[in-house]
C-alpha positions in Angstrom: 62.7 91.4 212.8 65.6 90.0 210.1 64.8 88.8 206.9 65.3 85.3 207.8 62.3 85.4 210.6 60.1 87.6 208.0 61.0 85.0 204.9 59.9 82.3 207.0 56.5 84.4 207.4 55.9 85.3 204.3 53.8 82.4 203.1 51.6 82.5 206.3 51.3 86.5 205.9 49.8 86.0 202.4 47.7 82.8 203.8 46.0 85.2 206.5 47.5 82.4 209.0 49.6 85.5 211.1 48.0 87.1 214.7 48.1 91.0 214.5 51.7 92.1 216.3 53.5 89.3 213.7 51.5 90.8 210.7 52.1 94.3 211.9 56.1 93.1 211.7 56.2 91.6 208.5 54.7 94.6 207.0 57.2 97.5 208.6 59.9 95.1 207.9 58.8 94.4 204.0 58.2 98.5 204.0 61.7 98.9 204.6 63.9 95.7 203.2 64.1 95.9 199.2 65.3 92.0 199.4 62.3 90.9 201.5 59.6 92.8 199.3 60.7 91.2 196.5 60.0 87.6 197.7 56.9 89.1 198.9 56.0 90.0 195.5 57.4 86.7 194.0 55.6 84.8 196.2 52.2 87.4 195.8 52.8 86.5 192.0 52.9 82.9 192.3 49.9 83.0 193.9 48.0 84.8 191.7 49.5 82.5 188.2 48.2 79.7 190.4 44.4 80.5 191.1 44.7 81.1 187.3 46.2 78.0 186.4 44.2 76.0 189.3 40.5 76.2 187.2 41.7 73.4 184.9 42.9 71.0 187.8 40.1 71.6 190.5 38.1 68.9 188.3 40.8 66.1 188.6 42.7 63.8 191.1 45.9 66.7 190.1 46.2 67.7 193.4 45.9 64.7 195.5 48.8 63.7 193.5 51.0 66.5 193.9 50.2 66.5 197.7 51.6 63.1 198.5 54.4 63.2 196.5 55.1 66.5 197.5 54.5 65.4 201.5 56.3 62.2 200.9 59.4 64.0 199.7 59.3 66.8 202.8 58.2 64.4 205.2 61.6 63.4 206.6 62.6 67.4 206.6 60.2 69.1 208.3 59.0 66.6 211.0 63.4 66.7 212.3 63.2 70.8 211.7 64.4 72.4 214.8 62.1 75.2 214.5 58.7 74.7 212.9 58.6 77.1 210.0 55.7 78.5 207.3 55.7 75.0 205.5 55.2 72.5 208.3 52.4 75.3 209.8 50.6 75.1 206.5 51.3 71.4 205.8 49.6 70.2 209.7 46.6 72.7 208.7 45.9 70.9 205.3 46.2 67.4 207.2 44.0 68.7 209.9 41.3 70.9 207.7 39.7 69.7 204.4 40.4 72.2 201.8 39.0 73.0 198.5 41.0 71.1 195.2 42.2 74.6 194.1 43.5 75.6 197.6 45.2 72.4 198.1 47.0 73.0 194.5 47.9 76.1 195.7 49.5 75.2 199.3 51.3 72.4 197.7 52.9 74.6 195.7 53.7 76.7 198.4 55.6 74.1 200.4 57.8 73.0 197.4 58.8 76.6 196.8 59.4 77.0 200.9 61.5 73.8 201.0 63.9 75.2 198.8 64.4 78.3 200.9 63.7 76.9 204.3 65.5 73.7 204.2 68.6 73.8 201.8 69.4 70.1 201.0 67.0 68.6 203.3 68.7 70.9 206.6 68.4 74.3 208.2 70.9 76.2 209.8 69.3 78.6 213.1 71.8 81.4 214.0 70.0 80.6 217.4 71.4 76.9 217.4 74.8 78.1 216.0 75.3 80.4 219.0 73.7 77.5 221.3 76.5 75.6 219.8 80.0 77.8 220.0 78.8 79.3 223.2 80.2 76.5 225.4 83.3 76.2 223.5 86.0 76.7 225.8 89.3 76.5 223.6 90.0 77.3 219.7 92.4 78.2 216.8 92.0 80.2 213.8 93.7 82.0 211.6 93.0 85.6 210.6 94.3 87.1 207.3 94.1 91.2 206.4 94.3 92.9 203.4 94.7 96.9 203.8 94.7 99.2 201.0 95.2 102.7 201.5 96.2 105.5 198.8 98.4 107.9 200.3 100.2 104.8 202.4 100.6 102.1 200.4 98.9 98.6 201.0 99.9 96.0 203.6 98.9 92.9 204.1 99.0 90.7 207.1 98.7 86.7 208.6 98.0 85.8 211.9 97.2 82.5 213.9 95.2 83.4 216.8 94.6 80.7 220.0 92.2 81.6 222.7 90.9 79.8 225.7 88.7 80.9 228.4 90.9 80.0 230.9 94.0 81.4 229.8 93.8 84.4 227.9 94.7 85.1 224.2 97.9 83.8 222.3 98.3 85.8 218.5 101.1 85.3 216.3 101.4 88.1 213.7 103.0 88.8 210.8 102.8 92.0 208.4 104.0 93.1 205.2 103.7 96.9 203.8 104.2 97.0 200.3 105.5 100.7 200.2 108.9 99.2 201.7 108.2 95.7 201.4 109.4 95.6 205.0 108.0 92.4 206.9 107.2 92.4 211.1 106.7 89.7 213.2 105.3 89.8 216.0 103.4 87.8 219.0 100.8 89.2 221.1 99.9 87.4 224.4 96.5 88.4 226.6 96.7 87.3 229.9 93.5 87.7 232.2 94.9 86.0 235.7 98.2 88.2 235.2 95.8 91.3 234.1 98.6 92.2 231.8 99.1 92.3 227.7 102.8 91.3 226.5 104.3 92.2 223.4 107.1 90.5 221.7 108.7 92.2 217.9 110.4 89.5 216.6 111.9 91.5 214.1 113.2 94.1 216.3 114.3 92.2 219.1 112.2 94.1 221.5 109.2 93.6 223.9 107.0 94.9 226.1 105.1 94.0 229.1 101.9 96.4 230.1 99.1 95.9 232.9 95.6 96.0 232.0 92.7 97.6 234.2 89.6 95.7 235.0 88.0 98.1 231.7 90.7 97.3 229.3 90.6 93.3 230.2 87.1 92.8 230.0 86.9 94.6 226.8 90.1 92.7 225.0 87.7 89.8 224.1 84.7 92.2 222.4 87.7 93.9 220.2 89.2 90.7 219.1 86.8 89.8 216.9 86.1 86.9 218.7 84.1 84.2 216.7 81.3 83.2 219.4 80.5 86.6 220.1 80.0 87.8 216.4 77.3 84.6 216.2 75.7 86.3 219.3 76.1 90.0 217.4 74.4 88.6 214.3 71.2 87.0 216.0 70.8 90.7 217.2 71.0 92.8 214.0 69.1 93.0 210.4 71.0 90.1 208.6 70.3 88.4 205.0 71.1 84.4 204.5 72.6 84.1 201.6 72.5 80.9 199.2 74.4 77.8 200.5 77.7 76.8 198.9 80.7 74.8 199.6 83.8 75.6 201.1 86.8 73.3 202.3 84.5 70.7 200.9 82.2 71.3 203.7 78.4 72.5 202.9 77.8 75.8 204.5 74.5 78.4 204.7 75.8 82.2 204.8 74.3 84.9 206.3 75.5 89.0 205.3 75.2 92.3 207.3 75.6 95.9 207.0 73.9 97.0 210.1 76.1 99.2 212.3 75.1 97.4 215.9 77.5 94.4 214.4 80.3 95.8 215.0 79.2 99.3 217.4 80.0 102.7 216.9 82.5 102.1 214.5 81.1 105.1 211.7 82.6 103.4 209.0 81.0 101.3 206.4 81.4 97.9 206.3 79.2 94.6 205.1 80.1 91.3 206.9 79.9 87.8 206.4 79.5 84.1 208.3 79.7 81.0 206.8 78.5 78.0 208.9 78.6 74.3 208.5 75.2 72.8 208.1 76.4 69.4 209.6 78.4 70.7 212.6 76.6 74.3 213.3 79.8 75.5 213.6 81.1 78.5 211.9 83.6 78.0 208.7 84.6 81.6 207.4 83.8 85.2 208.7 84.7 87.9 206.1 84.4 91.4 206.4 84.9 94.5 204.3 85.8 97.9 205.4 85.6 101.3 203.7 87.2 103.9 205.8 87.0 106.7 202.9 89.5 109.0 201.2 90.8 105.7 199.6 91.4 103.5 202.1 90.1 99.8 202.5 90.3 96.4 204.5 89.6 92.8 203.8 89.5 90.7 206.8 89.3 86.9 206.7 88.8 84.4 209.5 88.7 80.9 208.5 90.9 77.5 209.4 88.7 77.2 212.7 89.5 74.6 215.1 87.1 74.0 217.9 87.3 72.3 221.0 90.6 72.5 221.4 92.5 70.8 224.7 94.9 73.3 225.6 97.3 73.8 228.9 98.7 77.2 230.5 101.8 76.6 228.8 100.4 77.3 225.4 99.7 80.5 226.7 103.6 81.1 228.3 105.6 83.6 226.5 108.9 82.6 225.6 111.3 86.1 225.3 114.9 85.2 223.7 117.6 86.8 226.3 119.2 89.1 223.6 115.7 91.0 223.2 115.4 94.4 224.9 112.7 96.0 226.6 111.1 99.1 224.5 110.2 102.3 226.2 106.4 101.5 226.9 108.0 97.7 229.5 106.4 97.8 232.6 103.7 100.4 232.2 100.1 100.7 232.2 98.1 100.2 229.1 95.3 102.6 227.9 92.3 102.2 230.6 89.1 101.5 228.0 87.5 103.7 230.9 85.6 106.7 231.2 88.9 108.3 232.5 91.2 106.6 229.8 88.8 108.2 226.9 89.1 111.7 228.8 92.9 111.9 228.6 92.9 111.0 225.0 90.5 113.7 224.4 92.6 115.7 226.4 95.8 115.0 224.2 93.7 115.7 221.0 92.7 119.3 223.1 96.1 119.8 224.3 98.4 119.3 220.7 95.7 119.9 218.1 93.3 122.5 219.6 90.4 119.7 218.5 88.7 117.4 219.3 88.0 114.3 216.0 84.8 115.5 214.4 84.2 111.8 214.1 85.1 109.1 216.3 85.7 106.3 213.4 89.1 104.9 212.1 89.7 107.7 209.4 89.4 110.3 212.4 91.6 108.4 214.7 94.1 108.3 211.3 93.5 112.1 210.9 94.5 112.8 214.7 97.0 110.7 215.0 98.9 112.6 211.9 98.2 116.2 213.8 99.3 114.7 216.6 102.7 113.3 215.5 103.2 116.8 213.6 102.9 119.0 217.0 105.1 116.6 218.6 108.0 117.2 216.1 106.7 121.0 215.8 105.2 122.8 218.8 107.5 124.5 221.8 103.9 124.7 223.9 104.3 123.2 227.4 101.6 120.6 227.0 103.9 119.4 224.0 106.3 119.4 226.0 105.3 117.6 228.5 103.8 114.5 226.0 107.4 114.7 224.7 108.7 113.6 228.2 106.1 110.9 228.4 106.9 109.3 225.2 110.5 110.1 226.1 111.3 112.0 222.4 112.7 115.0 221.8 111.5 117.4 218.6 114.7 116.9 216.6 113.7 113.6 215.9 110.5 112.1 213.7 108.4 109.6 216.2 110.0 106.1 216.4 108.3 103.4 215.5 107.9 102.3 219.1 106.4 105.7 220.2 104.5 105.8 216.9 103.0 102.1 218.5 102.0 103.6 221.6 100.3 107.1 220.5 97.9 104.3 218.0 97.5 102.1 221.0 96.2 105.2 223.3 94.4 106.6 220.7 92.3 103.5 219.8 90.5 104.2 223.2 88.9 106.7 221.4 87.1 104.4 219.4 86.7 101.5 221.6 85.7 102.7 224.7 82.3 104.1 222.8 82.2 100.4 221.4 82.1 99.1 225.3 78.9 101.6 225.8 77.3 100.6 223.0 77.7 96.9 223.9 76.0 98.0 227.5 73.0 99.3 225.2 73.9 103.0 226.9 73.4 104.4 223.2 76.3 106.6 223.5 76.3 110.2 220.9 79.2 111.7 220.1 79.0 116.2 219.1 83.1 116.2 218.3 81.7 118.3 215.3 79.7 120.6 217.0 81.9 121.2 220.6 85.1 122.7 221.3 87.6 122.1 223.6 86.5 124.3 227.0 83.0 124.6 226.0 81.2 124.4 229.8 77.9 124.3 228.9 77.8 122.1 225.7 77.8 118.1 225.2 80.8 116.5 223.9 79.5 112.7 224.2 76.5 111.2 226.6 75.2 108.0 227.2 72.2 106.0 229.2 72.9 104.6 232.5 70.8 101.4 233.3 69.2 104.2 236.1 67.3 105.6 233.3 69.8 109.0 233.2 72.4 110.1 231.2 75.7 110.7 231.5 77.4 113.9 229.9 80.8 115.0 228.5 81.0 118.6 228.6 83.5 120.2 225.9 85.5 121.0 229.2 85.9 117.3 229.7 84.2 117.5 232.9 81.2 115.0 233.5 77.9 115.2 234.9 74.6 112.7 235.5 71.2 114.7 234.2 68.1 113.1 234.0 66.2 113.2 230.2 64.7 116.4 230.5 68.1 118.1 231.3 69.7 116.3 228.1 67.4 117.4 226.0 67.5 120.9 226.9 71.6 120.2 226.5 71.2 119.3 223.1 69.0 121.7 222.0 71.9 124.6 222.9 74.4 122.9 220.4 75.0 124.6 216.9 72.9 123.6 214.5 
């Protein structure tokens, strides 16, 4: 239960109106939500100043007042209300039971404070219609701004206009500036799902890239784009707080806010996020988000400038490569697979050049590899450096070009990804990158549930098996404690 379902239950919890299971949920939800018990108590409160206060008006025509104006005023509201809620319950149960002066006082009372909350300006905004809503939107524009700040590095900040369709793929123009340097990159970034390929154009550089995508990698691009529909759908699925309406772009929105970790999967870090959604169209306005990665390092994310319902044709989605721009090293190859395979050769790289494996699979840990990695690439003659050397075509007299640099974070990221694609499948993956050492047989790395009711299991080794739930647990009782 969120704390929009149990707010709307609150006044029929304290009315005795609830069966047992919806009781039993507002309670363990109350017990645990500091937000939630506090309208509890408000509400608890008012309740109690009221029986106090009602003595006086039990002998007078008070009450049969307050109702009607009170009912005339809602009247309109809550007969339209998509979703019956606490005050239209309570409201049909006056009209259809008499009631004592007192309670009547009381319940009228209850329905102004409710239509405050409930119905903002005479409307209500359900995450359920919202998703009703952007779900059959085929075609859209938005832009995405980012704000990093990081310590050690410097801050950057970047502006992108991103066009997606269902049809055609994903269109992103990018452009970032790091303050360190002040140096400014442009570049567009073009997802194509019939061509099952992902091509990359630096404006700045002059270079690009073309790379094929696996069936893994494609179907996951979407889920890491932040796409807008599917963080609606992500929202209606976690423990969210709606925030009090305001305007924006002269439009009158309802917000709802989020720190629970299924919104974005797996990720480790801490983050709260938050969706702003026109009350007239049920369309979103603004999604923010707010990353703290730790050691110093932090991320503002804005989406907002939606445009929905677009018409748009295959050559929208058509990149356009100037003929003095050259191919970099990484044209014409295969991107990381988001795979169970893909995620074991990164491991393996992290095994092979840093004698680790991440403790944590979150973006600081990617940020920590990806410097240990870069290091034994300039700085180790071992073969398996070596041979990554040849790969990325460098040589160790050299630092890491930007290019290679670009395609160590783009294979690394499946680190972090590829768990996101299992938790998105409910498979509940666990990740012992603390606890297990590269060529430990016998100990769990990662596992996660298959939809047969088993588990599969990383071994430190990097070799996999299927066990059933009894075998897992006896797994996970070997690791270090």
């Amino acid at each position: 239960m969120n704390c929009t379902n149990c707010q709307e239950l609150l006044v029929s919890y304290i009315e005795a109106l609830l069966d047992d299971t919806q009781t039993a949920q507002v309670e363990e939800h109350v017990k645990s939500c500091q937000h939630c018990q506090l309208e509890l108590e408000k509400l608890q409160d008012l309740q109690f100043r009221l029986l106090q206060d009602a003595q006086a008006a039990s002998q007078s025509d008070f009450e049969d007042d307050v109702m009607t104006r009170i009912f005339n005023k809602q009247n309109s509201g809550l007969n339209h209300a998509p979703h019956p809620g606490a005050g239209l319950r309570i409201r049909r149960l006056i009209m259809n039971n008499p009631l004592s002066k007192i309670a009547a006082v009381i319940v009228a009372a209850f329905i102004c404070f409710y239509a405050i909350s409930v119905w903002p300006g005479g409307q209500s905004v359900s995450l359920a219609e919202v998703w009703t809503r952007v779900k059959t939107i085929q075609a859209y524009r938005y832009r995405e701004t980012s704000r990093s700040h990081n310590d050690p590095k410097g801050d950057s900040t970047s502006d992108c206009t991103v066009l997606t369709s269902e049809q055609y793929g994903l269109k992103k123009e990018l452009n970032t500036v790091h303050s360190a340097d002040n140096k400014a990159t442009q570049m567009q970034l073009y997802y194509l799902p019939h061509e099952q390929s992902m091509i990359l154009i630096n404006v700045t550089d002059k270079m690009y890239t073309r790379m094929d995508l696996d069936e893994a990698t494609l179907n996951t691009v979407r889920l890491e784009s932040c796409d807008p529909r599917l963080m609606v759908q992500r929202l209606l699925d976690c423990e969210y707080t709606t925030l009090k309406p305001k305007t924006i772009d002269n439009k009158k929105v309802q917000g709802y806010e989020t720190r629970d970790p299924d919104y974005l999967k797996f990720t480790g870090d801490s983050f709260v996020a938050r969706l702003w959604v026109d009350v007239e169209t049920l369309l979103p306005v603004r999604h923010e988000i707010d990353f703290d990665f730790g050691a110093g390092w932090t991320r503002h994310l804005a989406q907002y400038d939606y445009q929905w319902d677009l018409t748009v044709s295959e050559s929208d989605f058509t990149p356009e490569v100037p003929s003095d721009f050259n191919p970099d090293p990484t044209h014409n190859t295969q991107a990381p697979s988001l795979s169970e395979q893909g995620f074991i050769e990164v491991l393996q790289m992290a095994a092979d050049l840093t004698g680790s494996y991440p403790a944590e699979l979150n973006t600081q840990g990617l940020q920590q590899l990806a410097a240990g990695i870069s290091r034994a690439l300039m700085t180790d003659d071992s073969a398996p450096a070596q041979r990554y050397r040849e790969q990325l075509g460098m040589d160790r007299s050299t630092k890491p070009s930007p290019q290679i640099q670009q395609q160590l974070i783009m294979k690394l990221t499946t680190l972090t990804a590829f768990p996101r694609v299992l938790s998105r499948q409910n498979a509940e993956p666990v990740y012992h990158g603390d606890l297990v050492r590269p060529g430990d047989k016998l100990l769990p790395l990662m596992h996660w549930k298959t939809p047969q009711n088993s588990h599969r299991v990383l071994f430190g080794d990097l070799h996999l098996e299927t066990v059933t739930p009894e075998q897992l647990n006896e797994l996970q009782a070997a690791l270090p404690q």
